[in-house]
C-alpha positions as CSV (number, residue, x, y, z in Angstrom):
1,X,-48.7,3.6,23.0
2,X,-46.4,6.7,24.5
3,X,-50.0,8.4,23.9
4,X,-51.9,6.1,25.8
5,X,-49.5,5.7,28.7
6,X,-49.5,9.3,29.2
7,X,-52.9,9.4,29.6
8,X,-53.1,6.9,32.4
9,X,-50.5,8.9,34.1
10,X,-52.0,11.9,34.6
11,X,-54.1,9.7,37.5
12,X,-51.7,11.0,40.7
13,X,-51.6,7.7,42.4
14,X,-50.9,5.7,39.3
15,X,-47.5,8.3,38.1
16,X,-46.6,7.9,42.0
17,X,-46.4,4.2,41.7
18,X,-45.3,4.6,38.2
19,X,-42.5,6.6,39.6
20,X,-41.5,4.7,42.0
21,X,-41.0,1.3,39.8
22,X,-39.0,3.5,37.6
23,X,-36.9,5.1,40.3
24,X,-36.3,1.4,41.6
25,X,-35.1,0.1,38.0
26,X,-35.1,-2.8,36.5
27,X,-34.9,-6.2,38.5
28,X,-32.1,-9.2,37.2
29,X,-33.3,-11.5,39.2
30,X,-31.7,-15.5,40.0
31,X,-33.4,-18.0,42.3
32,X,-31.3,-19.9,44.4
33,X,-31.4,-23.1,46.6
34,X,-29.1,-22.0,49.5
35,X,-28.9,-25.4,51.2
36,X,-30.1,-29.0,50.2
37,X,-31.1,-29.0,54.1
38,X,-33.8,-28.3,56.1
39,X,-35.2,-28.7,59.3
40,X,-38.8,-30.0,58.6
41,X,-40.3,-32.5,56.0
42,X,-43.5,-30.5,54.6
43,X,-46.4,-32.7,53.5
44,X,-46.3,-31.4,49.3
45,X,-43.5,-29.5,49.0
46,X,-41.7,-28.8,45.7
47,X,-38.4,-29.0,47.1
48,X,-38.2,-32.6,48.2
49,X,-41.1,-33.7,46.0
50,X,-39.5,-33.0,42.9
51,X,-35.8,-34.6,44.2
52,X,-33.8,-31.2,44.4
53,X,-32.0,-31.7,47.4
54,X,-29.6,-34.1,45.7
55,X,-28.0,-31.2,44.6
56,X,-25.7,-30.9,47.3
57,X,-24.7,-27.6,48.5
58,X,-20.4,-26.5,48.3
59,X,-18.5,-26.9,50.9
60,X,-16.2,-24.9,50.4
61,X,-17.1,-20.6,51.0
62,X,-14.2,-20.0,48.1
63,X,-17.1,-21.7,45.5
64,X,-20.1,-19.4,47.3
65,X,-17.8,-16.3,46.8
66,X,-16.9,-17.4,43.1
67,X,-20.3,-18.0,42.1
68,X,-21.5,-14.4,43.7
69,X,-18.5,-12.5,41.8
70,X,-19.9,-14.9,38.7
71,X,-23.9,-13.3,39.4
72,X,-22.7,-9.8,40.0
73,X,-20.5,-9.7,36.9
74,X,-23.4,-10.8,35.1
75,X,-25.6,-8.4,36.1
76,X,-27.6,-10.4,38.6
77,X,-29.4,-7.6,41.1
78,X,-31.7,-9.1,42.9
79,X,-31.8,-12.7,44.5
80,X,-34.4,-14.9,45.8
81,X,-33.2,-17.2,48.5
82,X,-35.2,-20.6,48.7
83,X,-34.4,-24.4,49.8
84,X,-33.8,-26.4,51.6
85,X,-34.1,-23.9,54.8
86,X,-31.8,-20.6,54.5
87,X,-32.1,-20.3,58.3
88,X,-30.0,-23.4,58.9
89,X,-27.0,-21.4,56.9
90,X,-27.0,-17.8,57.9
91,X,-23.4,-17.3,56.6
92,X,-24.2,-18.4,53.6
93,X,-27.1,-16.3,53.5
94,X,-25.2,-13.4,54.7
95,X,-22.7,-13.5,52.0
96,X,-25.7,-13.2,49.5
97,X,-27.2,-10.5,51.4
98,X,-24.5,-8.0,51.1
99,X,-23.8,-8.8,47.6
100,X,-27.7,-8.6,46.0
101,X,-31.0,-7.4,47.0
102,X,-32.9,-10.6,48.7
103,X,-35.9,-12.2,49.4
104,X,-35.6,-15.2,51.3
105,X,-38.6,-17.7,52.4
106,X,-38.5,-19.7,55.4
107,X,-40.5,-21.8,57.3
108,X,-39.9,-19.8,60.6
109,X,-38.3,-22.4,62.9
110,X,-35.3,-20.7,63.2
111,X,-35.0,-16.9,63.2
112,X,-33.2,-15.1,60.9
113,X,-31.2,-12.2,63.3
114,X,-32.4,-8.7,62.7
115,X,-28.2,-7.8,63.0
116,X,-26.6,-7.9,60.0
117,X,-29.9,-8.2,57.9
118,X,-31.5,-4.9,58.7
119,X,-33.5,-5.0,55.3
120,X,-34.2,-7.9,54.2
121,X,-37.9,-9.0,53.0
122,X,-38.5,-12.8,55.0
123,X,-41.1,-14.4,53.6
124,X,-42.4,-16.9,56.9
125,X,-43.9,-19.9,55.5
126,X,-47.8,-21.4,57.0
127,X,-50.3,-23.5,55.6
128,X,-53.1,-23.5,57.8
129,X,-54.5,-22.9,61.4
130,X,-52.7,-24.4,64.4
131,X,-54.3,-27.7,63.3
132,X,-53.8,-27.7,59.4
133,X,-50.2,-26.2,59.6
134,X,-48.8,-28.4,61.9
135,X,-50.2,-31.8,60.5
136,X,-48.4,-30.7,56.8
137,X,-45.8,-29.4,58.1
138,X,-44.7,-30.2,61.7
139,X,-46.2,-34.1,61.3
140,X,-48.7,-34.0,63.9
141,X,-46.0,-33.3,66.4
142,X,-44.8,-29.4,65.8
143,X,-46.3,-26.2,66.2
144,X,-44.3,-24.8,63.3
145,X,-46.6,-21.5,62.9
146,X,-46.7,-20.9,66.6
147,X,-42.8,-21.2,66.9
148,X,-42.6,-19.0,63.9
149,X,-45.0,-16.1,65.2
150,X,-43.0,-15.8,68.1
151,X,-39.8,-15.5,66.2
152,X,-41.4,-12.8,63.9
153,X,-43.6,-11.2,66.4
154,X,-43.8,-7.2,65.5
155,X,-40.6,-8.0,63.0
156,X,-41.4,-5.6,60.2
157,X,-38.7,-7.5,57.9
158,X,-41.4,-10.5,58.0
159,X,-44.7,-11.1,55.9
160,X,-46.2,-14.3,56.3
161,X,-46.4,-16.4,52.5
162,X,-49.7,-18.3,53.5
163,X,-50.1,-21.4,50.9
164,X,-53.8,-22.0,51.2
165,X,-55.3,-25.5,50.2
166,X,-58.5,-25.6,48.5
167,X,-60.7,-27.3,50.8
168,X,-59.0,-25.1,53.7
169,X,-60.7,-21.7,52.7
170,X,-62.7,-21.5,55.7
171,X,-59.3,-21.0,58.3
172,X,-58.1,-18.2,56.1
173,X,-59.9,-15.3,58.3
174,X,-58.5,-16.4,61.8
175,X,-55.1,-17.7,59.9
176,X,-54.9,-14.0,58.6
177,X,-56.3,-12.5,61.9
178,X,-52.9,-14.3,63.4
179,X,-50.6,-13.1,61.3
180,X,-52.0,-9.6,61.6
181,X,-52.4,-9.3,65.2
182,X,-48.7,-10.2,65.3
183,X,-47.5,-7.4,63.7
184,X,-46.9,-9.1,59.9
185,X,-48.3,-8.7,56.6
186,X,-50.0,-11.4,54.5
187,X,-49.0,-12.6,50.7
188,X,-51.0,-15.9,49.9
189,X,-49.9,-18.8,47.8
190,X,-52.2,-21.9,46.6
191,X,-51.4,-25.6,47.2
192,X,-50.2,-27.7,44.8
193,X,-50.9,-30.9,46.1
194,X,-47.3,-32.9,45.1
195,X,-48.1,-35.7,46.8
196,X,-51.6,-36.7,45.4
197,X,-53.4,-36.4,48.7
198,X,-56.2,-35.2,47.2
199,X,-59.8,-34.7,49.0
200,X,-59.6,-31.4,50.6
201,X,-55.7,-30.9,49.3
202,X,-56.9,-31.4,45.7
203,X,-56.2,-28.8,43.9
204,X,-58.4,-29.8,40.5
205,X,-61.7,-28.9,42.8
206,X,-60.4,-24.9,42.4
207,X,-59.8,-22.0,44.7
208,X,-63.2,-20.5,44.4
209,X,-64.0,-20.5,48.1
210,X,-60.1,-19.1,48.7
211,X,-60.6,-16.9,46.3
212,X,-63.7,-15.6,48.3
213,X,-61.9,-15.3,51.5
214,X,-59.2,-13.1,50.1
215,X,-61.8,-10.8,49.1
216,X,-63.1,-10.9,52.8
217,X,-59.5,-10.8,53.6
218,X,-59.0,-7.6,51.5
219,X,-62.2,-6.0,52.9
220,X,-60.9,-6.1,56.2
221,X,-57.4,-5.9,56.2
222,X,-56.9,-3.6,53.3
223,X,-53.4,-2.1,55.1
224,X,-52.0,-5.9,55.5
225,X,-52.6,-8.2,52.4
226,X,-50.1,-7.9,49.6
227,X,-52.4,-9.2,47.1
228,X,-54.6,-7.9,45.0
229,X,-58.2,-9.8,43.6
230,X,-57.0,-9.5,40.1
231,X,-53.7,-11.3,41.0
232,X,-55.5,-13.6,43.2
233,X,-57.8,-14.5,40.0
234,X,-54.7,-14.8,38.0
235,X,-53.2,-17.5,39.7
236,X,-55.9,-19.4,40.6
237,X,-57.6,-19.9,37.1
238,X,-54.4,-20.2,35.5
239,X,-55.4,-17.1,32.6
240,X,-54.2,-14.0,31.6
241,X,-55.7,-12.2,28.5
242,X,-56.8,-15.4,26.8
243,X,-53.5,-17.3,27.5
244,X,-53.1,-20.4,29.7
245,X,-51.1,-20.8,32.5
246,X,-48.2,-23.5,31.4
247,X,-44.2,-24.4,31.1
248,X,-45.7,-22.7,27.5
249,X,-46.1,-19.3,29.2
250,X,-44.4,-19.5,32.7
251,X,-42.2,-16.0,32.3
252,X,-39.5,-17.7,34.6
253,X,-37.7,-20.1,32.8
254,X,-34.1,-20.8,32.9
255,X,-33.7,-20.0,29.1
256,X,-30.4,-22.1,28.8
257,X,-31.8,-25.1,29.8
258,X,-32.4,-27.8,27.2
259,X,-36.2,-28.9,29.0
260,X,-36.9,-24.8,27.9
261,X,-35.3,-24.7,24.4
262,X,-38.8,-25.1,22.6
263,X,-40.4,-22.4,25.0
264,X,-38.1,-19.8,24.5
265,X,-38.9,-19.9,21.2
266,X,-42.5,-19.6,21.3
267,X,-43.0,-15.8,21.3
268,X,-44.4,-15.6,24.4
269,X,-42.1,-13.1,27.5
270,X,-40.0,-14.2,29.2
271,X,-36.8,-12.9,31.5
272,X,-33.8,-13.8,29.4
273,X,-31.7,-13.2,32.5
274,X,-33.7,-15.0,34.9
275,X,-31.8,-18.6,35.9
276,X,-32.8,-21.0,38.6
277,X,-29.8,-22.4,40.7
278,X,-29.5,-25.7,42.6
279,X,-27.9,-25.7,45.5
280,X,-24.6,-26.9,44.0
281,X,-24.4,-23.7,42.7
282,X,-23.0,-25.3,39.1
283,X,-26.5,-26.6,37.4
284,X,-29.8,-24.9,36.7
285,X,-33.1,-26.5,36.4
286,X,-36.3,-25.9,34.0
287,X,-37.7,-23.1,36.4
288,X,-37.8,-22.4,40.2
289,X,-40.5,-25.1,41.4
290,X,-39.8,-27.7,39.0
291,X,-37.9,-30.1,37.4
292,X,-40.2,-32.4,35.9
293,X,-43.7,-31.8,37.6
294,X,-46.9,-31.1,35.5
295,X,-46.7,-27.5,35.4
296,X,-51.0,-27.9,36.2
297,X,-50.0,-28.1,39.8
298,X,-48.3,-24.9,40.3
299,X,-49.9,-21.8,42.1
300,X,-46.5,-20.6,42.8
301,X,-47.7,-16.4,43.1
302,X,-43.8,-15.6,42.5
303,X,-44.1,-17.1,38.8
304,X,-47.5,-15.6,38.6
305,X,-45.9,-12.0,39.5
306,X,-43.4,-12.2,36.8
307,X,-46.3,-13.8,34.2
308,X,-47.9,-10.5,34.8
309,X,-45.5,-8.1,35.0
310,X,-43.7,-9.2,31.8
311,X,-47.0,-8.8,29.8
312,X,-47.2,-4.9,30.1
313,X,-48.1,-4.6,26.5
314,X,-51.0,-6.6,26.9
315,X,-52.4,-4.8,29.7
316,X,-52.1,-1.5,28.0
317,X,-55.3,-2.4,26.2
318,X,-57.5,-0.2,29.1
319,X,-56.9,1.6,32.1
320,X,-58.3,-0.6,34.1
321,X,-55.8,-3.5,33.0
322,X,-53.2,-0.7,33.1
323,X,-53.7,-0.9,36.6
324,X,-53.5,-4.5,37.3
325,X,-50.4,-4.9,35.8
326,X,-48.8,-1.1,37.3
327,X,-50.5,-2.4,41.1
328,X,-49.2,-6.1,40.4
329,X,-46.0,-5.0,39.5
330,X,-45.5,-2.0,42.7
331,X,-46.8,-4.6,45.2
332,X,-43.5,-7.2,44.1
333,X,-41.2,-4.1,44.6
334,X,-43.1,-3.0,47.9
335,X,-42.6,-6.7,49.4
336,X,-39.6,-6.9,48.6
337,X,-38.6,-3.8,49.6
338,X,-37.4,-1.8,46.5
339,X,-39.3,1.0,46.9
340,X,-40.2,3.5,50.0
341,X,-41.8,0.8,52.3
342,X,-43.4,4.3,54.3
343,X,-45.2,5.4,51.4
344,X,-46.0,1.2,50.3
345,X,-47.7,0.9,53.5
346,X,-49.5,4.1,52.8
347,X,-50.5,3.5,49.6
348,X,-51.6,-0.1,50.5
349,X,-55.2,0.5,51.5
350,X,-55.8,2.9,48.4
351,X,-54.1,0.0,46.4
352,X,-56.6,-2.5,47.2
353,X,-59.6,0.5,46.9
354,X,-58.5,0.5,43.2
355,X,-58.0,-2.9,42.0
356,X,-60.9,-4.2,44.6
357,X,-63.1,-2.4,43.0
358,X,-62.7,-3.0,39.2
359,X,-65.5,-4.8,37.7
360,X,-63.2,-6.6,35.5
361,X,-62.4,-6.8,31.9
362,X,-62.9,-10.4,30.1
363,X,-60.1,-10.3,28.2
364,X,-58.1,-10.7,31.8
365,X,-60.2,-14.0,32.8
């Protein structure tokens, strides 16, 4: 394997990402639910879909420093902030940011100040054009993503995590073409459909046509997408190397919990470090999107990175899968901001060159 590896390294781009995952170390990463609040009632969202917010957050700052002291002592380096909305408790959030390395996604109602959070990676939530977005997620009545590009405009802190429904493919160019002309980046993310809509919300018809329009996406925005194909294929049919997406072979489990004491055990990888807080602090659930839900709804791309990048043995098989998993893997460290973010934004467009251009090995699909 040392053998094999060494080959693949002696491409210069591959041993300069290489390199720079290495330099960055190894991520101990928690999920978090900062607040059980938030400011807008999304039409299929996890948070409220699957009850979480009656886990109601401390009052008290002596329990937020307690539990941090807890994290760090544990070995906890790297935190990602979700629900309800971390804007509506910036001290909160500050704490966290100068204990840990953050991400934190928000729906972009309320900016997060550039003072006293210089660095960190803000995922801004959209689901759709002008139209789409604001009937999901501002009820007919908000224009969530056009409050939200103003608050981000030219913020280089801010990519925009576009959740993209399957009947919705065809907004994806001018929903990018926003996002870009504003000065952000793009990661996508794939609706799950929590509430049954259906129709064009349905996820069981597939992502083929989103699929497509990231690969037009890619074509002509190599420098601002933060996805690659082969990541994009992962998520959306749900295989990796012969092995089906499921709460059987999600890599982000809370291994504590009782709902994950049969999984754990399976052989499959997973991040024995990795726990998933409510926003009590106190209890963990099953993983970070779910309590209970049928694991054949999520398209969460976070979960999909970690699926990925815990399978490097698998995708040593080739150089081409070597790739995938290295790319995969440098792209979560670029967006969140572990390595050089000069030389990520560089390396972007040669990135996508690479991975865009593989013809593809079955055993990935």
């Amino acid at each position: 394997m040392a053998a094999r590896l060494e080959r693949y390294l002696a491409d210069p781009l591959l041993a300069r990402l290489y390199d720079a995952v290495r330099a960055a170390g190894p991520i101990r990463s928690i999920a978090v639910d900062l607040t059980d609040t938030c400011n807008i009632r999304c039409d299929g969202c996890y948070f409220f879909a699957e009850g979480m917010d009656r886990a109601r957050a401390p009052g008290s700052d002596a329990v937020v420093d307690a539990f941090v002291a807890r994290e760090r002592e544990r070995g906890t380096n790297f935190v990602t902030i979700v629900g309800g909305e971390p804007s509506l408790a910036l001290d909160r959030l500050k704490t966290f940011y100068d204990a840990f390395r953050l991400s934190v996604a928000t729906n972009g109602l309320v900016r997060i100040p550039l003072d006293g959070f210089e660095e960190l990676p803000i995922g801004v939530s959209v689901w759709g054009d002008a139209a789409t977005d604001g009937k999901l997620r501002g009820g007919g009545r908000v224009d969530v993503f056009g409050r939200a590009l103003a608050n981000y405009r030219d913020d280089e802190r801010a990519f925009w995590y576009y959740t993209v429904a399957p009947g919705h493919a065809g907004e994806l160019e001018r929903v990018v073409a926003r996002c870009v002309d504003n000065g952000n980046r793009v990661l996508f993310n794939f609706y799950g459909d929590l509430e049954g809509r259906g129709g064009a919300l349905g996820f069981r018809q597939g992502f083929g046509a989103v699929r497509d329009a990231i690969e037009g996406a890619i074509d002509r925005w190599p420098e601002h997408v933060l996805m690659t194909s082969r990541l994009a294929e992962v998520v959306t049919t749900g295989t990796l190397f012969g092995d089906r997406w499921g709460h059987a072979s999600c890599a982000s489990v809370t291994p504590d919990h009782p709902a994950n004491a049969e999984r754990v055990k399976n052989g499959r990888p997973y991040d024995p470090h990795f726990r998933a807080y409510n926003a009590d602090l106190a209890t963990t659930r099953r993983c970070c999107t779910a309590i209970d839900r049928d694991c054949a709804s999520c398209f969460d791309t976070w979960q999909h990175f970690s699926w990925v990048m815990l399978n490097l043995r698998k995708h040593l098989a080739s150089a081409e899968d070597f790739t995938s998993w290295l790319t995969t893997t440098y792209l979560f460290y670029f967006i969140n901001r572990l390595v050089d973010r000069d030389e990520g934004a560089r390396l972007l467009p040669e990135i996508h060159r690479r991975t865009h251009t593989l013809t593809g090995d079955p055993t990935w699909t």
